[in-house]
C-alpha positions in Angstrom: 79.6 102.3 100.5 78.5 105.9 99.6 81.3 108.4 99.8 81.5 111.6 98.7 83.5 110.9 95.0 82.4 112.9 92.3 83.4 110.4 89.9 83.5 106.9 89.7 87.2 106.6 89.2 87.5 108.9 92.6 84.6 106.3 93.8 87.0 103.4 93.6 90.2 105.5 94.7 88.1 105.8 98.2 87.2 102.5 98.3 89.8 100.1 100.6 92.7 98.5 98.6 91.6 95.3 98.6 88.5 95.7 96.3 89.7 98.4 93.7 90.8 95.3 91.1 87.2 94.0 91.5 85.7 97.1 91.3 87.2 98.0 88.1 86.4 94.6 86.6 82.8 95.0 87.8 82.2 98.7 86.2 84.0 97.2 83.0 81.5 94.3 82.6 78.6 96.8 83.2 80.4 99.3 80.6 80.8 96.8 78.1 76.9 95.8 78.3 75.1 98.9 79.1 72.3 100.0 76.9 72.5 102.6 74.2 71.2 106.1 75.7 72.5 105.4 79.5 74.9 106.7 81.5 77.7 106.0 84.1 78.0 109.0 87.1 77.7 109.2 90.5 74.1 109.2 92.4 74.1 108.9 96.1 77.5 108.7 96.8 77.9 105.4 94.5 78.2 104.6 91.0 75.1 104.8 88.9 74.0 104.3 85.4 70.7 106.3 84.4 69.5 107.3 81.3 69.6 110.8 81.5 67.0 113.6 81.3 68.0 115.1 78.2 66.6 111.6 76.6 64.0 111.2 79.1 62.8 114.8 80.8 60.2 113.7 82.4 61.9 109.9 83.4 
């Protein structure tokens, strides 16, 4: 579901009722096990997680 959020708590705001408690479970998991360096922010109109060019210009 792309939307045009600019943040991932706007992301799940958008999304319909009935899948914001799963949603926010879902980015928690990810949080809690993402790799040092990455990132969470929005990329094509859904959540993403990058590591971003500041550690990795050219990535």
């Amino acid at each position: 579901m792309g939307t045009k959020a600019e943040t991932p708590e706007a992301y799940i705001k958008k999304a319909p009722e009935e899948r914001h408690e799963a949603l926010k479970k879902l980015r928690q998991v990810i949080n809690d096990n993402l790799p040092k360096g990455f990132e969470e922010g929005m990329q094509y109109g859904m959540i993403g997680y990058y590591v971003p060019h500041s550690i990795y210009p050219d990535g």
